[in-house]
C-alpha positions in Angstrom: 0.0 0.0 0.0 1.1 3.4 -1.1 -0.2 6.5 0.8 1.6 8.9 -2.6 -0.3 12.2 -0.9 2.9 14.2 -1.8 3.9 12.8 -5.3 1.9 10.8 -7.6 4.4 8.3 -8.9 6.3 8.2 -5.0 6.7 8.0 -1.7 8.2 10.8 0.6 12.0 10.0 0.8 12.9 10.9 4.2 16.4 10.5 3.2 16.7 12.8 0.4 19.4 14.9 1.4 18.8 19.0 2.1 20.1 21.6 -0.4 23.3 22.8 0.2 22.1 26.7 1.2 19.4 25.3 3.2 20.8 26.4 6.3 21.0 30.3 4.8 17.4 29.9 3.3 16.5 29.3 7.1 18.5 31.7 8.8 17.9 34.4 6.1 14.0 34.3 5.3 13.7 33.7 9.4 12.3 30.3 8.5 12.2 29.0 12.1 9.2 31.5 13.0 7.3 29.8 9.7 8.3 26.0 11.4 7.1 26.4 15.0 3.9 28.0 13.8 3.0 25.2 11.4 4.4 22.9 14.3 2.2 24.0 16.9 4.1 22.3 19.1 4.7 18.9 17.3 8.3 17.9 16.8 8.1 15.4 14.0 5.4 17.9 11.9 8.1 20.8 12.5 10.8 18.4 11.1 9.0 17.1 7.9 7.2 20.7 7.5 10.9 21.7 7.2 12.2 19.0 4.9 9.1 19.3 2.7 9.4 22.9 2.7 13.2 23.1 1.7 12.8 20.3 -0.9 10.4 22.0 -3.2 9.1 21.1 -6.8 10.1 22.6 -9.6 6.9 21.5 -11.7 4.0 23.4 -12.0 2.1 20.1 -12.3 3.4 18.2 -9.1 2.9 21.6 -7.6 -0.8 21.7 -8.4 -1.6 17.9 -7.7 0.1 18.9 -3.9 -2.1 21.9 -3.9 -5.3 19.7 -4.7 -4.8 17.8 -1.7 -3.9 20.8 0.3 -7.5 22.0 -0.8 -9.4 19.0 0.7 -7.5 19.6 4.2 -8.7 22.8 4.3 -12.2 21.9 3.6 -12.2 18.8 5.8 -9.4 19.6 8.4 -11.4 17.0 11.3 -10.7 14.2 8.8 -7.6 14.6 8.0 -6.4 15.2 11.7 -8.2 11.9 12.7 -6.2 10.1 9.5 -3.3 11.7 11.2 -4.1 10.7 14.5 -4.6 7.2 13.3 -1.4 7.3 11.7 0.3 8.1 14.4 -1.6 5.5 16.5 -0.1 2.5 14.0 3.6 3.7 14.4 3.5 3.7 17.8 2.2 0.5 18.5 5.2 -0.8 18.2 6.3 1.0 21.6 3.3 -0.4 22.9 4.5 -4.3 22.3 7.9 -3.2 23.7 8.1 -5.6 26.8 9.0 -8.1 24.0 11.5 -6.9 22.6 14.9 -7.9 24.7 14.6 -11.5 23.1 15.1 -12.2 19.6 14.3 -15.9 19.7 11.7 -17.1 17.3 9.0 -17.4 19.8 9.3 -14.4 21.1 9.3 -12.5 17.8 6.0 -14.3 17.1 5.1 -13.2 20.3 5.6 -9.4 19.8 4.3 -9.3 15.9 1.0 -11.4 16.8 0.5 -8.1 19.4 1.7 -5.4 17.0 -0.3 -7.0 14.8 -3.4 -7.0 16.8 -2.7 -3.2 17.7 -2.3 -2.9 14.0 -5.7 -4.7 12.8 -7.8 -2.6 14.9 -6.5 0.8 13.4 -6.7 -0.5 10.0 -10.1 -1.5 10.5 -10.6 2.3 12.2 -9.2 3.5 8.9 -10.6 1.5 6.2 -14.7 3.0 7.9 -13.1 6.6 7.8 -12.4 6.0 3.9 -16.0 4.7 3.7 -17.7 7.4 5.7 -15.6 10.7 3.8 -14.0 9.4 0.6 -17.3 11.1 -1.5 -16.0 14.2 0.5 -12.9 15.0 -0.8 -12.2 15.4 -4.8 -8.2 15.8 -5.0 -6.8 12.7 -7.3 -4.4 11.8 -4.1 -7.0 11.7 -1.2 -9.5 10.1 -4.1 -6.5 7.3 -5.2 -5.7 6.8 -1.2 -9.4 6.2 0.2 -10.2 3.6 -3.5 -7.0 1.9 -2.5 -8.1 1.7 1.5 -11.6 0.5 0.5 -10.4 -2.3 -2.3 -7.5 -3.5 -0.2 -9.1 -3.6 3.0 -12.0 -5.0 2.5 -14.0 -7.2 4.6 -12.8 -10.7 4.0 -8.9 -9.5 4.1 -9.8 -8.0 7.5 -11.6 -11.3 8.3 -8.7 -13.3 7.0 -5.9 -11.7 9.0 -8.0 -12.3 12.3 -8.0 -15.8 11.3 -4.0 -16.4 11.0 -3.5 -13.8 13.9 -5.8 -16.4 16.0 -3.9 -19.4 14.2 -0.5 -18.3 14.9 -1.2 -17.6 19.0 -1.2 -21.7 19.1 -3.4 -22.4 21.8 -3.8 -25.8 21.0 0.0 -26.1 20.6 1.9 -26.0 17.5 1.9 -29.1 15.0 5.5 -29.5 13.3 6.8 -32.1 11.5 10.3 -32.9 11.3 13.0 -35.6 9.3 15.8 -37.6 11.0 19.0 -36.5 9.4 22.6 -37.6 9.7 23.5 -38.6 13.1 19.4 -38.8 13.6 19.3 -35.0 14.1 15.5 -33.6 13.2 16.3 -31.9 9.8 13.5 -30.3 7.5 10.9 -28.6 10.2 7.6 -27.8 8.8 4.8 -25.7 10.7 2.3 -28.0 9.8 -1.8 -26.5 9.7 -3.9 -28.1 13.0 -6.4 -30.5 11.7 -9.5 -29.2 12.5 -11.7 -31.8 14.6 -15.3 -31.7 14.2 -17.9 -31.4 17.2 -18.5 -35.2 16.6 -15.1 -36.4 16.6 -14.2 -33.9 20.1 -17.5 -35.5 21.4 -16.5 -39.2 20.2 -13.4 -40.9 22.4 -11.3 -43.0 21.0 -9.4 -41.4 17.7 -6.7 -42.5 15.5 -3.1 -43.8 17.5 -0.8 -40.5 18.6 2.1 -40.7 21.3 2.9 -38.6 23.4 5.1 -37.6 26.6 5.2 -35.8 29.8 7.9 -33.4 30.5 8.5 -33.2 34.7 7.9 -29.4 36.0 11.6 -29.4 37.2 13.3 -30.9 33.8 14.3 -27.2 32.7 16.7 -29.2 30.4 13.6 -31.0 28.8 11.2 -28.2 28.8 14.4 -25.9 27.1 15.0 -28.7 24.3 10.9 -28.5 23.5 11.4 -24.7 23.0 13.9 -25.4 21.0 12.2 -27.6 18.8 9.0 -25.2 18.6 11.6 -22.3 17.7 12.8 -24.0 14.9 9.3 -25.4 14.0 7.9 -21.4 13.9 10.9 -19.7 12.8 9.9 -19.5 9.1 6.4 -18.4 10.8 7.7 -15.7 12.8 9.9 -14.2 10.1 6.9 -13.6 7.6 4.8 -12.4 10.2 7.6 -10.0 11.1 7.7 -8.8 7.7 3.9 -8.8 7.2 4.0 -6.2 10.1 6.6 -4.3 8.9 5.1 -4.2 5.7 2.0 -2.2 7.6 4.0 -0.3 9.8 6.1 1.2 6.9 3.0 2.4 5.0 1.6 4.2 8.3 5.1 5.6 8.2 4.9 7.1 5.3 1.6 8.2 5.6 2.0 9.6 9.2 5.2 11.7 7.3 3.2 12.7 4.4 0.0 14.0 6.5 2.5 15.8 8.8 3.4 18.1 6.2 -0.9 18.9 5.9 -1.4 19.0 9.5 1.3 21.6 9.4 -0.4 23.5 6.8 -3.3 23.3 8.6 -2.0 24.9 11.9 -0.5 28.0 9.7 -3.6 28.6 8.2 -5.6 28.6 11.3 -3.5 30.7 13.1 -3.0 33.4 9.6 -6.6 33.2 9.7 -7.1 34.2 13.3 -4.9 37.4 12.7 -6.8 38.5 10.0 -4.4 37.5 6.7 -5.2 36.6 3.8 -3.6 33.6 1.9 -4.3 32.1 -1.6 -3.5 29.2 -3.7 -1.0 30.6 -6.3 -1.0 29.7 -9.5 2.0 28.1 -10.9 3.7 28.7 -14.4 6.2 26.9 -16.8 10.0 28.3 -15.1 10.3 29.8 -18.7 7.7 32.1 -18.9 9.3 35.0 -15.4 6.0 36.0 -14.6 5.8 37.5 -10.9 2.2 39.3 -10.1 0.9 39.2 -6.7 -1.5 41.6 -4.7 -1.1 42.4 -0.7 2.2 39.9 -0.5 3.1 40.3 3.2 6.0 37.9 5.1 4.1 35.4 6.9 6.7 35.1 9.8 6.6 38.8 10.8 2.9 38.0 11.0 3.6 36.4 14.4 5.9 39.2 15.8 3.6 41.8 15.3 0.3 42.4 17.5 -1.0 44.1 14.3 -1.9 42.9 10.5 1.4 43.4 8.1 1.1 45.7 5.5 0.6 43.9 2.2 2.4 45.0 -1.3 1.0 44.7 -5.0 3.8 44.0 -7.8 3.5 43.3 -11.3 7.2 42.0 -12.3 6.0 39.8 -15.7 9.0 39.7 -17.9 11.4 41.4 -15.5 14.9 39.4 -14.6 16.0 42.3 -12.1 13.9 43.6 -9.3 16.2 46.7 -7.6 14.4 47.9 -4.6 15.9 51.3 -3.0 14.4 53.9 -0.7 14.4 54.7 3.1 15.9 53.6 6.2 13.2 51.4 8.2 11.2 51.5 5.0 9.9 47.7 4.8 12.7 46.7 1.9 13.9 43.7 3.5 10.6 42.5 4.8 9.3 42.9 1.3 12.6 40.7 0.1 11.3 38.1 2.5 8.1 37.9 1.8 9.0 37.1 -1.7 11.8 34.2 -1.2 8.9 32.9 1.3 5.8 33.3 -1.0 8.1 31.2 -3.6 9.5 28.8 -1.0 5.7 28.2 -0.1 4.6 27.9 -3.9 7.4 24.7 -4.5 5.7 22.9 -2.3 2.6 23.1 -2.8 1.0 25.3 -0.5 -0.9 28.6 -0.4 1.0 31.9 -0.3 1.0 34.8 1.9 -1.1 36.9 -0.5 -4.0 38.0 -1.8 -3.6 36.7 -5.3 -0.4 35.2 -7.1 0.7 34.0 -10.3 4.8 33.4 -10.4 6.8 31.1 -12.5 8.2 28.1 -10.2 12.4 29.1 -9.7 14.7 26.2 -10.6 16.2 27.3 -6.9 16.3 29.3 -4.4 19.5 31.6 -3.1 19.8 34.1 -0.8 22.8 36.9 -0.2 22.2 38.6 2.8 24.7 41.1 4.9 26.0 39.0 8.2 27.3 39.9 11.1 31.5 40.4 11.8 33.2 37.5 11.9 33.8 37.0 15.6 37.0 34.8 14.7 38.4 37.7 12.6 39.7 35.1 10.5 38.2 37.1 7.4 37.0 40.4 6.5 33.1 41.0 5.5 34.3 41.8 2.1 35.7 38.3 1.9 33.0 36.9 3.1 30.7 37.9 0.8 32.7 37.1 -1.9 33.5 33.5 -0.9 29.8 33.1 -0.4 28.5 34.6 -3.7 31.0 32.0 -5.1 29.3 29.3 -3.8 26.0 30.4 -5.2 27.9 31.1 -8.8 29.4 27.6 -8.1 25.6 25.9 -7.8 22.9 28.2 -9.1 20.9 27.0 -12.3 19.2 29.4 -15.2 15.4 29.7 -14.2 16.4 30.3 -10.4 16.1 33.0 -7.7 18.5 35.2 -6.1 17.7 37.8 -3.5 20.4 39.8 -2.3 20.0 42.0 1.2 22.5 44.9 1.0 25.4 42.4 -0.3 28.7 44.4 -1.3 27.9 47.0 1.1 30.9 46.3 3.7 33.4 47.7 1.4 32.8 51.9 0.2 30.6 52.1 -2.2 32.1 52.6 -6.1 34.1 49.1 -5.1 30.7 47.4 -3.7 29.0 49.1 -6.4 31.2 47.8 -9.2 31.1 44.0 -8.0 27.2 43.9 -7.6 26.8 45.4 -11.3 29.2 42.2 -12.5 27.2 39.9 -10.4 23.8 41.1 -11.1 24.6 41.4 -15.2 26.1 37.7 -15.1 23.3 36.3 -13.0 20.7 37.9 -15.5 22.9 36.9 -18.4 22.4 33.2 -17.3 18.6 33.8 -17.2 18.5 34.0 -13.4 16.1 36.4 -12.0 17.7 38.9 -9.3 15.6 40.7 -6.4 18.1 43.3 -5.0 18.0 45.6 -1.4 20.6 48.0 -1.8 21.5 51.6 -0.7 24.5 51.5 -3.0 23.5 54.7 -5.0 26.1 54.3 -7.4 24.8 50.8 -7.9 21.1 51.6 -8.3 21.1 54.5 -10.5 23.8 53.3 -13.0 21.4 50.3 -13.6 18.5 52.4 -13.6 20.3 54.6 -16.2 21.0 51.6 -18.5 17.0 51.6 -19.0 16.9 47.9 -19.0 14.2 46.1 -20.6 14.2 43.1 -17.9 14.7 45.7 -14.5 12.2 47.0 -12.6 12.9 49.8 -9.9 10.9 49.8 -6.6 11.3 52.5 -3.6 9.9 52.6 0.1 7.2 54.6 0.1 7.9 58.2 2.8 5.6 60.5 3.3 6.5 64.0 3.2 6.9 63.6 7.2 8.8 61.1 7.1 6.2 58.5 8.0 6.9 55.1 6.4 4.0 53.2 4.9 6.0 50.3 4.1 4.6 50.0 0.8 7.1 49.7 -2.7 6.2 51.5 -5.4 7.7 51.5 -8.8 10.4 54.2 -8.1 13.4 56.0 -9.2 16.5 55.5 -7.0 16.9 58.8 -4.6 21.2 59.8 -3.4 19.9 59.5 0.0 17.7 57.0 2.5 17.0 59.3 4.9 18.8 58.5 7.7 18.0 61.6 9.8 14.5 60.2 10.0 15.9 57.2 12.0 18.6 59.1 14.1 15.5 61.8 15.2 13.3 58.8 15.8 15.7 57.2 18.2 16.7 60.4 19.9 14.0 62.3 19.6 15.6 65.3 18.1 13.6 68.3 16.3 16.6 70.6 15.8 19.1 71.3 12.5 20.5 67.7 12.3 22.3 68.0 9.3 26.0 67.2 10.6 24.7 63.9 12.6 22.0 63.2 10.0 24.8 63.0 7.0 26.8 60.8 9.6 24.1 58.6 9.9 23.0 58.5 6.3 26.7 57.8 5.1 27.2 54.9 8.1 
């Protein structure tokens, strides 16, 4: 049985290796804050909402039959937690049967299955009435394939049939095995031989045909050791496919315990972006080909659950565009709008809805991210070199059809030098059809581009009021020489005065 609720043709391989910039993805988009909220307090969801998350699709197809699914959670989220709960149920019946395991010996092995498998039948028969009660309720090819298979493969006589070999296999009649003398009159050739089944006539009738038999003495451990020995190998070949027949169970609850996790998790982010107010919507995935990039009120979901307030959404209209330069003030929303957009596609490869009103973006080959990091505490390397060695890494690994967003890169060094290497990197990366989504206050940088008039680039600017009120909003901008930094420095010290020394100090730091 195949649960196949995150890929039509397989199963969730749980040990698919990460990407090799997964651990900037998370520290950069603040990814964490996106995990505990879809954990809600679950360890293993948080860990496959992460794996799932990080390992996105790159087909628009894939990404829609995920999204299908992700529509029936959302319209049926009792049923799929119960599913869930029932997965979770199976896998951990194996804990339950636990007192068995410090022996390995053929009895005992029959011993521990027969109870896992007892644990197991009565959740599979739980399950199989759950896909007959709600299967005409959900319409995604995946829940649809999952609840037919359920319902042909666990039907009544299989369910009948498995209680009769569970019942079998306990023995309580004793087990029949025959056995050959081999050399040196050893038994040779065990066989686990069926009971013959004695009618109510024959059980009632004494006499019967000619048997022998013997009595082992309740202090003869030596005898009653030799009998076990005999029964072990008798059942050995019984006890190994029983083993297996479990196993076989508990690896499909496995995978459908992983692969549910990853809804569950979706369900819990949307229940609690719900609660706050935001909106969220299924975007609508294109060929990688085509860099389309429209959405309407696009907010960052994380900051969602740092602020006591509803995050200010932004429209953009980037069809066509390769370069995305965003510019304007201090504190003006520019790197919470950069977020938003690495999340909204992060959330759009696998399969989910998107922090948005409406979206329609081309699914990214990849995903890379260049922000500005802290000193290096070692000193072992200047920022400068960082940055360097890490944009090499990116050049070293980033495909044509992917997405780079860069967070004030080059800006440790003054800025013509910073200014110079971000215009090679940016006019490579869009050279080798990568689109670029850049935060910079590099002047030099922004209105050179700007300048060049280029068919592919888009400008975008924080929005200020004439009182210096941020509205957090990016509109389609020219670059401006300055980010207003004396807004900042007479926000934190409250100053009304002429700033224009400190002001140009802060503006220039």
């Amino acid at each position: 049985m195949k649960a196949r609720l995150l890929h039509r043709e397989r199963d969730l391989d749980l040990q698919q290796p990460l990407p090799a910039n997964a651990e900037a993805l998370v520290r950069d988009l603040e990814l964490s804050t996106l995990f505990d909220a879809m954990a809600a307090g679950d360890g293993y969801v948080r860990a496959i909402a992460e794996r799932v998350l990080l390992l996105g699709l790159d087909e628009p197809a894939a990404i829609r039959y995920r999204q299908a699914i992700l529509r029936d959670c959302l319209e049926q989220p009792a049923v799929v937690r119960e599913l869930y709960a029932l997965a979770v149920e199976a896998v951990e019946s194996k804990q339950k049967a636990r007192h068995f395991w410090f022996r390995d010996s053929p009895d005992q092995l029959l011993q521990k299955s027969l109870r896992v498998l007892e644990l197991l039948t009565d959740v599979l028969k739980r399950l199989r009435a759950l896909a007959d009660e709600h299967a005409a309720a959900f319409g995604s090819d995946g829940f649809r394939r999952l609840f037919a298979m359920l319902q042909r493969d666990l039907d009544d006589e299989y369910l009948r049939t498995v209680d009769d070999h569970r019942r079998e296999l306990e023995f309580r009649r004793g087990a029949l095995i025959s056995a050959r003398l081999g050399r040196g009159n050893r038994g040779t050739d065990y066989v686990l031989r069926k009971p013959h089944e004695r009618s109510l006539l024959e059980r009632l009738t004494p006499g019967g045909p000619p048997s022998y038999s013997f009595t082992i003495p309740a202090r003869d451990e030596h005898g009653i050791q030799s009998v076990n020995a005999l029964r072990n190998r008798g059942i050995n070949l019984a006890a190994n496919a029983l083993a297996q027949s479990v196993d076989h169970i508990l690896s499909f609850f496995d995978l459908l315990r992983a692969e549910l996790a990853f809804y569950l998790g979706c369900l819990n982010l949307h229940e609690q972006l719900e609660e706050r107010g935001q909106p969220t919507c299924f975007p609508v995935p294109l060929d990688g080909s085509e860099t389309a990039f429209v959405v309407r009120g696009l907010y960052d979901a994380s900051l969602v659950f740092h602020l006591g307030s509803r995050v200010v959404g932004n429209d953009l209209d980037a069809d066509g565009k390769r370069l995305v330069m965003i510019t304007g003030a201090n504190q003006g929303g520019k790197s919470t709008f950069l977020r938003s957009v690495g999340l909204a596609q992060l959330m759009l490869r696998a399969g989910m809805f998107a922090p948005a009103q409406r979206m329609q973006a081309s699914v990214c080959s990849g995903l890379f991210t260049h922000f500005r990091r802290e000193e290096d505490a070692t000193m072992t390397s200047g920022k400068l070199d960082e940055e360097l060695a890490r944009m090499s890494e990116i050049a070293d690994t980033i495909k044509p059809g992917a997405l780079l967003l860069c967070n004030e890169s080059f800006s440790s060094t003054n800025e013509r030098e910073g200014s110079e290497i971000a215009r090679q990197v940016v006019r490579a990366m869009i050279e080798s059809d990568v689109t670029v989504f850049f935060v910079t206050h590099l002047f030099d940088l922004a209105s050179s581009l700007y300048e060049q008039r280029l068919p592919t680039g888009l400008f975008l600017r924080a929005e200020r009021t004439p009182d210096g009120v941020r509205t957090f909003r990016l509109l389609p901008n020219e670059p401006l020489p300055t980010s207003y930094g004396e807004d900042s420095y007479r926000r934190i010290f409250g100053l009304a005065d002429d700033t224009s020394g400190v002001a140009a100090v802060a503006e220039g730091s």
